[in-house]
Every structure is written in structure tokens, then in C-alpha cells.
DRENROMI-302912 format. One record per atom (N, C-alpha, C): residue number from 0; residue in three letters; atom name; z, x, y. Coordinates in steps of 0.05 Angstrom, whole numbers. Example, Ala and Ser with C-alpha at 12.3 -4.5 7.8 and 13.67 -1.06 7.14 Angstrom:
atom n = 0; res = ALA; atom = N; Z = 156; X = 264; Y = -114
atom n = 0; res = ALA; atom = CA; Z = 156; X = 246; Y = -90
atom n = 0; res = ALA; atom = C; Z = 156; X = 264; Y = -66
atom n = 1; res = SER; atom = N; Z = 142; X = 257; Y = -45
atom n = 1; res = SER; atom = CA; Z = 143; X = 273; Y = -21
atom n = 1; res = SER; atom = C; Z = 157; X = 258; Y = 1
//
This chain:
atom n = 0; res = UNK; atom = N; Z = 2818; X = 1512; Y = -2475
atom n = 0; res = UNK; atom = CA; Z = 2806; X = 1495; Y = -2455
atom n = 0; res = UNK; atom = C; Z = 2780; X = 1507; Y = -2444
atom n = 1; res = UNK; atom = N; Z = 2774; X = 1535; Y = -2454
atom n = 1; res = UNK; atom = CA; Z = 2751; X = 1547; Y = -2436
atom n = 1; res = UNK; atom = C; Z = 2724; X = 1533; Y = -2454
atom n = 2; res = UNK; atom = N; Z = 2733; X = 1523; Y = -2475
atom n = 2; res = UNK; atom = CA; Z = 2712; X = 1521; Y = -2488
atom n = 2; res = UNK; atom = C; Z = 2696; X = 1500; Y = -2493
atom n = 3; res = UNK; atom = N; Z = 2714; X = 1477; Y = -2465
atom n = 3; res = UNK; atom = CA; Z = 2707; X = 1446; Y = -2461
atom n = 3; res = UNK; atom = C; Z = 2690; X = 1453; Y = -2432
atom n = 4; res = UNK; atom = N; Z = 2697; X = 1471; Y = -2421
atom n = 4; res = UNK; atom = CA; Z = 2689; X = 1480; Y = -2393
atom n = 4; res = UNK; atom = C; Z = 2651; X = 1470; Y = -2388
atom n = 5; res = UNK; atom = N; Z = 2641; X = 1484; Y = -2406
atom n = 5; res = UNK; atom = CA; Z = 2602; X = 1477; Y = -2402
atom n = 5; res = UNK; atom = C; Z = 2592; X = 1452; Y = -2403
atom n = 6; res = UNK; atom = N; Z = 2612; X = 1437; Y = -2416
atom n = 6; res = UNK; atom = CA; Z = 2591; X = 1410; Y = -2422
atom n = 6; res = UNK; atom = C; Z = 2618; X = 1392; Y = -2429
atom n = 7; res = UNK; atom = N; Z = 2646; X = 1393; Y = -2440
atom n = 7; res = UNK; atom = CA; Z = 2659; X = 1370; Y = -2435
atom n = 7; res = UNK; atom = C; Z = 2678; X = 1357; Y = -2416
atom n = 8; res = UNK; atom = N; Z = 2686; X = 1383; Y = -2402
atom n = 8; res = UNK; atom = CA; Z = 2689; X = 1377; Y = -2381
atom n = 8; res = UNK; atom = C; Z = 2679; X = 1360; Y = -2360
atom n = 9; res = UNK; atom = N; Z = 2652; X = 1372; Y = -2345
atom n = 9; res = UNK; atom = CA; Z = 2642; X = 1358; Y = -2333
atom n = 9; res = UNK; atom = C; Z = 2632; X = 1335; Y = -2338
atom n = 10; res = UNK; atom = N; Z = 2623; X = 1323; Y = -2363
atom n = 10; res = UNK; atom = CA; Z = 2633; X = 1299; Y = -2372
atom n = 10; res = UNK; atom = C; Z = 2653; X = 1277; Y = -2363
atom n = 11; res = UNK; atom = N; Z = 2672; X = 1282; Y = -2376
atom n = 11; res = UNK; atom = CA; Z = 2692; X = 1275; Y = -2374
atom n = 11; res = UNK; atom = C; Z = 2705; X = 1265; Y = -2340
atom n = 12; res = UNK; atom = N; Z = 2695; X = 1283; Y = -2326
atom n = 12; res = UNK; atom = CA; Z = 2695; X = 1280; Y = -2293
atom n = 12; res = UNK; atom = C; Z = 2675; X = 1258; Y = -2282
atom n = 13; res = UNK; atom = N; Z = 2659; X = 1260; Y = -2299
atom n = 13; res = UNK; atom = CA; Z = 2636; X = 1249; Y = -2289
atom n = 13; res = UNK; atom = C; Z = 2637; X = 1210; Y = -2297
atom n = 14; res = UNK; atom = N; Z = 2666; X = 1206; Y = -2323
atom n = 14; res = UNK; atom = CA; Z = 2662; X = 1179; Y = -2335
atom n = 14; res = UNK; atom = C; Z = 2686; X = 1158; Y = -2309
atom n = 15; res = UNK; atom = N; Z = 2667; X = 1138; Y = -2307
atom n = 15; res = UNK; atom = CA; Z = 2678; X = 1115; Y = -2278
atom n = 15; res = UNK; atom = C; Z = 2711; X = 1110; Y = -2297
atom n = 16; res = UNK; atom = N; Z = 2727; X = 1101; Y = -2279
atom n = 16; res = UNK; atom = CA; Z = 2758; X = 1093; Y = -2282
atom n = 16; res = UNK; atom = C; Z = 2752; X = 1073; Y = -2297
atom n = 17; res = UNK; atom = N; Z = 2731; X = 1054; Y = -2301
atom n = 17; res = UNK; atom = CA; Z = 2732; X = 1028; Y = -2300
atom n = 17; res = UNK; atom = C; Z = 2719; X = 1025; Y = -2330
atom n = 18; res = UNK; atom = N; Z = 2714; X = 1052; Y = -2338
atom n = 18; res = UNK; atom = CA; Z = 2693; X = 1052; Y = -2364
atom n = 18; res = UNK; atom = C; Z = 2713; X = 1031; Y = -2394
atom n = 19; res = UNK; atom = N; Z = 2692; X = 1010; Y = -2399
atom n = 19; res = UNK; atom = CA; Z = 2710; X = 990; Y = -2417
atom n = 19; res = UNK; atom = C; Z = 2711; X = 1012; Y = -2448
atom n = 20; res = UNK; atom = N; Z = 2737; X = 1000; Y = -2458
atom n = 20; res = UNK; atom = CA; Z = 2750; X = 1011; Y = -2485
atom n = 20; res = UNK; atom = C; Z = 2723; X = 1023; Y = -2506
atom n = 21; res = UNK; atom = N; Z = 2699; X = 996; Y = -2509
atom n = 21; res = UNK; atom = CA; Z = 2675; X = 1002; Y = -2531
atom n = 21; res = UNK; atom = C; Z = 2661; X = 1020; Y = -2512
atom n = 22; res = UNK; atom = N; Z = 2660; X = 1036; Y = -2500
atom n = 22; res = UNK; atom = CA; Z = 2645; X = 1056; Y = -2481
atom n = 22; res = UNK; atom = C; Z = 2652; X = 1072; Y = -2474
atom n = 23; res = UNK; atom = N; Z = 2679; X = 1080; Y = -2482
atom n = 23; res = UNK; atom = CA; Z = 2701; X = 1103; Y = -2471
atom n = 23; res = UNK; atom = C; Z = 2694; X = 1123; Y = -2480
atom n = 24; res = UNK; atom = N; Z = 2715; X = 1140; Y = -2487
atom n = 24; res = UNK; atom = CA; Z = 2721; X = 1165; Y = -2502
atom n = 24; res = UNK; atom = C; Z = 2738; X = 1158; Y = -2526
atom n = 25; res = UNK; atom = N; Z = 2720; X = 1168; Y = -2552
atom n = 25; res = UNK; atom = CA; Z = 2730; X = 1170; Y = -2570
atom n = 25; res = UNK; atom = C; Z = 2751; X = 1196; Y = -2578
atom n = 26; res = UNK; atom = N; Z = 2766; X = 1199; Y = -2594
atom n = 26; res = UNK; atom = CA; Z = 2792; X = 1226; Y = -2598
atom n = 26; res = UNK; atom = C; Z = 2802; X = 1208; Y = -2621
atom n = 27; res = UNK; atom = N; Z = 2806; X = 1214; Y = -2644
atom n = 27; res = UNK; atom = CA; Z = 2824; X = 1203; Y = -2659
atom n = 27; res = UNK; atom = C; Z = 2844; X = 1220; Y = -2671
atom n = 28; res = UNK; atom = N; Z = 2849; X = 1251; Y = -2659
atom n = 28; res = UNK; atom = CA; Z = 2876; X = 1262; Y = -2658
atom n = 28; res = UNK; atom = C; Z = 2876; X = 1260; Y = -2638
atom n = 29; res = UNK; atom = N; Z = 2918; X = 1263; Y = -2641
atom n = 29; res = UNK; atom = CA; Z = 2936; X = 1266; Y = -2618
atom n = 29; res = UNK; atom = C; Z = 2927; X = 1288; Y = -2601
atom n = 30; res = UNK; atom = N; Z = 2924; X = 1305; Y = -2612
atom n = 30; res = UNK; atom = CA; Z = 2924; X = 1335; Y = -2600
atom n = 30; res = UNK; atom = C; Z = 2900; X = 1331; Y = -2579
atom n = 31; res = UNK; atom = N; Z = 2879; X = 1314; Y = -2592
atom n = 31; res = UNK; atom = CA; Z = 2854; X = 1322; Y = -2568
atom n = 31; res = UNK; atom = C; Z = 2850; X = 1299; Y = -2552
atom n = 32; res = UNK; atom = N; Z = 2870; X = 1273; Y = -2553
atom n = 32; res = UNK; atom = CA; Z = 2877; X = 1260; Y = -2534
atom n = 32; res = UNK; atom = C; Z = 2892; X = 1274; Y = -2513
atom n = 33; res = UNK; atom = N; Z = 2908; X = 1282; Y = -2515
atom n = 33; res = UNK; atom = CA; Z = 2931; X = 1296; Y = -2503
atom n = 33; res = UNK; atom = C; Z = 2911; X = 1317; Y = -2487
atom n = 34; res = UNK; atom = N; Z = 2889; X = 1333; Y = -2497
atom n = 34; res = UNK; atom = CA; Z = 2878; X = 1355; Y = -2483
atom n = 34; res = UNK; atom = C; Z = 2858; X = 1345; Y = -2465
atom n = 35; res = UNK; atom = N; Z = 2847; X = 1314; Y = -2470
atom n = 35; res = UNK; atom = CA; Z = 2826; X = 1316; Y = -2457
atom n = 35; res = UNK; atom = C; Z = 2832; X = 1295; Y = -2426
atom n = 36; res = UNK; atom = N; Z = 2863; X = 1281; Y = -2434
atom n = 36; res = UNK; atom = CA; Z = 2877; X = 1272; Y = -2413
atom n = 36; res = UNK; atom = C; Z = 2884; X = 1293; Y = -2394
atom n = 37; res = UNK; atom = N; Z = 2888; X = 1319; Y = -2409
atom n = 37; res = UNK; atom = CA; Z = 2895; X = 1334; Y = -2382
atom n = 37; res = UNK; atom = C; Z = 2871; X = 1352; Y = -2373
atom n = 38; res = UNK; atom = N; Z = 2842; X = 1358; Y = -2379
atom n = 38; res = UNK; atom = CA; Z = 2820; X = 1349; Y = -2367
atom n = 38; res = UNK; atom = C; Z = 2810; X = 1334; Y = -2342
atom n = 39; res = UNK; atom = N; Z = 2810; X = 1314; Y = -2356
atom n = 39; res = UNK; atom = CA; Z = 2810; X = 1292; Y = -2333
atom n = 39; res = UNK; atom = C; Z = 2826; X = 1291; Y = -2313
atom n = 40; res = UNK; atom = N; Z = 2803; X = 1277; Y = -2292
atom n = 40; res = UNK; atom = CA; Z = 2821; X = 1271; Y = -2267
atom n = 40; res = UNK; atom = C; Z = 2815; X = 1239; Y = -2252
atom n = 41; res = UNK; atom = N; Z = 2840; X = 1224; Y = -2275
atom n = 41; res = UNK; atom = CA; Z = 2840; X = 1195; Y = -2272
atom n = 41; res = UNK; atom = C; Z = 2829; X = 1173; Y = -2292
atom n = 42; res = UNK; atom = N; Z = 2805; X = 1195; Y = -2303
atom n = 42; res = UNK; atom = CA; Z = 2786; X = 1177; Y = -2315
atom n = 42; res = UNK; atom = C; Z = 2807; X = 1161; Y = -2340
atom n = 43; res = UNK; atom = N; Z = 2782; X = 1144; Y = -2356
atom n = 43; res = UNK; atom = CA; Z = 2812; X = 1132; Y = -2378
atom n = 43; res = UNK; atom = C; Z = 2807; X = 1145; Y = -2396
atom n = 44; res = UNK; atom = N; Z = 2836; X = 1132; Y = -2412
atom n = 44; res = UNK; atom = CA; Z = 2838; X = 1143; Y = -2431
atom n = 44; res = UNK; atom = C; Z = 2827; X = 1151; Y = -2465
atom n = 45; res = UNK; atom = N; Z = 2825; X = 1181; Y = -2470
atom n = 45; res = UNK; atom = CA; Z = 2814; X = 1173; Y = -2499
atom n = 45; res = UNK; atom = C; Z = 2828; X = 1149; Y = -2522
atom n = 46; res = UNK; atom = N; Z = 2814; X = 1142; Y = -2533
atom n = 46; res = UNK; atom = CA; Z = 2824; X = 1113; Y = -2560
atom n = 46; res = UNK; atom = C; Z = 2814; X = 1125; Y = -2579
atom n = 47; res = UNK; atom = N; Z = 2826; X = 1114; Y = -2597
atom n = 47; res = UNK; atom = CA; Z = 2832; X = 1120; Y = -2628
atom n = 47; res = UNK; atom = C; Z = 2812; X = 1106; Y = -2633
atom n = 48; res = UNK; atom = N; Z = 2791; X = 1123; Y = -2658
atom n = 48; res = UNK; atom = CA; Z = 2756; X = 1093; Y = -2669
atom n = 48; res = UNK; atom = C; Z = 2775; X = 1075; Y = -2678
atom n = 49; res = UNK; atom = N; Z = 2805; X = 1075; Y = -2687
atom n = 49; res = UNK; atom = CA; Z = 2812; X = 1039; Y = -2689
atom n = 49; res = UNK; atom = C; Z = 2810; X = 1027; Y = -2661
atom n = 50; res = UNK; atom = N; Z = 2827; X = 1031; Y = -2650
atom n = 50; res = UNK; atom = CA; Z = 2825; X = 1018; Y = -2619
atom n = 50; res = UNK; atom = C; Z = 2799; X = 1009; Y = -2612
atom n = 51; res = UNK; atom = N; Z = 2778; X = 1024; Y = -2614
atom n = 51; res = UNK; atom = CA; Z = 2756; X = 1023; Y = -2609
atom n = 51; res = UNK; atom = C; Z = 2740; X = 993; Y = -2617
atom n = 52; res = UNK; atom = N; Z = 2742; X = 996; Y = -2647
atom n = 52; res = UNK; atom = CA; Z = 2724; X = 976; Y = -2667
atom n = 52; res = UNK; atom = C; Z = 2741; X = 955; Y = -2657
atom n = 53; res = UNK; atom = N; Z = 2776; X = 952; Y = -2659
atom n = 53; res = UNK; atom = CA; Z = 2788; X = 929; Y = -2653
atom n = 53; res = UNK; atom = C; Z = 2782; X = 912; Y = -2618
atom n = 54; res = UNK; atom = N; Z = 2774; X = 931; Y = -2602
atom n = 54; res = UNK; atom = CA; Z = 2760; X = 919; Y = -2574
atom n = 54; res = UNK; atom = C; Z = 2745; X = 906; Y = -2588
atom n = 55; res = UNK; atom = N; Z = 2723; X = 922; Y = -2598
atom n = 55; res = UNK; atom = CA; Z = 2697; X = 906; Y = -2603
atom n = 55; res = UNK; atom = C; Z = 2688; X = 883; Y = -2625
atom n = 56; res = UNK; atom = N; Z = 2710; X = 881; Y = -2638
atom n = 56; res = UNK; atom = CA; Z = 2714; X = 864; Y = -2660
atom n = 56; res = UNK; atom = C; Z = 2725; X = 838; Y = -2630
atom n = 57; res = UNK; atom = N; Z = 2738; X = 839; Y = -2612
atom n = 57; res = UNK; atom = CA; Z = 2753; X = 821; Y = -2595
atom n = 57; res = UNK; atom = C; Z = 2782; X = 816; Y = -2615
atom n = 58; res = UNK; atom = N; Z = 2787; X = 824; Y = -2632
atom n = 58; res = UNK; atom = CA; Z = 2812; X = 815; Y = -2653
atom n = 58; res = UNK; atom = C; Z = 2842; X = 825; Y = -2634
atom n = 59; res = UNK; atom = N; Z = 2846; X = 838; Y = -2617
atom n = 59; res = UNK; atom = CA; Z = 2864; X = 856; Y = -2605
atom n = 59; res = UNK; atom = C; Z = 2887; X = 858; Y = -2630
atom n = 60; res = UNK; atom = N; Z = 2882; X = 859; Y = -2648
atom n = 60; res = UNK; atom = CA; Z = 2915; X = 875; Y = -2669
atom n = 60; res = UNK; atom = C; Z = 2926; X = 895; Y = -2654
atom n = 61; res = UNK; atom = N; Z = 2911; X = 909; Y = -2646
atom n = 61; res = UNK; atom = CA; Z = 2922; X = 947; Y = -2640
atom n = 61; res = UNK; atom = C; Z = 2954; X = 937; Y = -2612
atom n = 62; res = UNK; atom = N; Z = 2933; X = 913; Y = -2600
atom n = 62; res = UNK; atom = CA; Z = 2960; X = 914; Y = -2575
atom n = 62; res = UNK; atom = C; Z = 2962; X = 879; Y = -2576
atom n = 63; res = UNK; atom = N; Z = 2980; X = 864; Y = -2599
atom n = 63; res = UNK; atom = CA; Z = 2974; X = 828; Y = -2596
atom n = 63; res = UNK; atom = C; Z = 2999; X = 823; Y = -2569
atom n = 64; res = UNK; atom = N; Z = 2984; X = 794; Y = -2565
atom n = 64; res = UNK; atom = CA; Z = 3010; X = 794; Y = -2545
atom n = 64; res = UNK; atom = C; Z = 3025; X = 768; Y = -2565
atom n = 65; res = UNK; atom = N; Z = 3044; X = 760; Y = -2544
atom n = 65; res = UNK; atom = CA; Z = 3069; X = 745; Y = -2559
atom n = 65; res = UNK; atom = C; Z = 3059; X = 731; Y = -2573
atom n = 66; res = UNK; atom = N; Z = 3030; X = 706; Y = -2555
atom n = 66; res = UNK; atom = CA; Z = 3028; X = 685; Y = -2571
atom n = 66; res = UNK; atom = C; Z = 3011; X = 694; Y = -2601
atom n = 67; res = UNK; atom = N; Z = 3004; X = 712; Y = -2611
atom n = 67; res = UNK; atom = CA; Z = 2995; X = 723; Y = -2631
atom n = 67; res = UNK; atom = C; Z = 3019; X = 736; Y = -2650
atom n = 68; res = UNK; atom = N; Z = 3040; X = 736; Y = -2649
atom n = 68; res = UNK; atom = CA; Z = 3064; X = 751; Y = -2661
atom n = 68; res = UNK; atom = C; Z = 3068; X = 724; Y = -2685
atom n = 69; res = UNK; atom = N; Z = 3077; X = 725; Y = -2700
atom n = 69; res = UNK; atom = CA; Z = 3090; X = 701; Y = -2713
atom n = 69; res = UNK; atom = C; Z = 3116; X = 695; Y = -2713
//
């Protein structure tokens, strides 16, 4: 963790609660989701570049709701 300390950290402190999914934080391992959640304080969460492209596509696959199920 010392080695997020200079520059991703404060980052990461610095991104609004409200920051939408195509403007977030990218992480597409577990491991550095997991590290950079516990970093943070509040901010959201890192997404997987699927998650990501699927916001920005508007397609929501990653999370459909019912009326999209078959």
C-alpha cells in the first residue's frame, strides 16, 4: 500500500461519491478492487472495463433487471 501513497491515493480521495460508472475507476482484478476500496474513503467503486463499456454501451447485461430476463 506504500506504493499507492504519492499519487494514488490521493487520487482516489480526491474522486466525488457521485462519479458516474464511464468516469470511475477502472481495476479489472479482484485483488486491486479489493485494495483500492480499502484506500478509499467512500468514494465509488472500482468496475471491471466490462462494466465500464456495458454503462456506456447503455446495454446494462452486467446487472439486467427482471423485465430484461427472459
Amino acid at each position: 500500500m506504500a506504493v499507492a501513497e504519492p499519487a494514488l491515493t490521493p487520487a482516489l480521495r480526491r474522486t466525488p461519491t457521485d462519479t458516474p460508472v464511464v468516469a470511475g475507476i477502472v481495476a479489472d482484478g479482484f485483488s486491486c478492487q479489493t485494495q483500492i476500496a480499502h484506500l478509499q474513503d467512500g468514494g465509488p467503486p472500482a468496475r471491471h472495463l466490462a462494466e465500464v463499456i456495458d454503462a456506456a454501451m447503455g446495454s446494462n447485461l452486467m446487472h439486467p433487471s427482471e423485465e430484461d430476463t427472459p
